[in-house]
C-alpha positions, 0 to 999 in steps of 0.5 A: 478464521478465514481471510477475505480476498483483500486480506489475501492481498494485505498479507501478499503485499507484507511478505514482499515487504519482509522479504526487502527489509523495509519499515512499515506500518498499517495505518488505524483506522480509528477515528483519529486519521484522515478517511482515505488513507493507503493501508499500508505505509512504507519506508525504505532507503529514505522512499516513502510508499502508500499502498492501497490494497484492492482485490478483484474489481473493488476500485479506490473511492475519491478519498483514496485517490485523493490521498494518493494524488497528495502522496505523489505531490508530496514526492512521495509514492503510492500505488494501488495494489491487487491480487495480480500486481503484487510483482509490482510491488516488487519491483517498486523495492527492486528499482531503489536497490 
């Protein structure tokens, strides 16, 4: 089965994941989350990160921005990535060595 293009970016954004050792997790989307939630939640070194994972000119919607402005609030990280920034993520985990 073929992937789509925010599965290409899903899949980028896991082996940088891998690559830095870090604990993470694909939030399910079931039902019983919150709309808006980052797809991919992320632990490491006691940092916390929501990524949103975006390809092309597809933008976040308002309950994504929401979650993420509550993410920072929060002390924590998130960050919107695409097929272009996966450095990005990166050096997010290259910064907290």
């Amino acid at each position: 089965m073929a992937q789509t293009p925010e599965g290409r970016v899903k899949a980028a954004c896991v082996a940088v994941i891998k690559k830095h050792d870090a604990y993470y997790f694909f939030a399910a989307a079931n039902g019983y989350g919150r709309a808006g939630i980052p797809d991919i939640i992320v632990c490491f070194r006691g940092f916390f990160l929501g990524i949103e994972c975006k390809a092309g000119k597809n933008t976040t919607t308002a309950l994504q921005e929401r979650e993420i402005a509550h993410i920072h609030r929060a002390g924590g990280s998130a960050m919107v990535v695409r097929e272009d920034g996966i450095d990005l993520l990166d050096n997010w985990f290259e910064e907290r060595k």
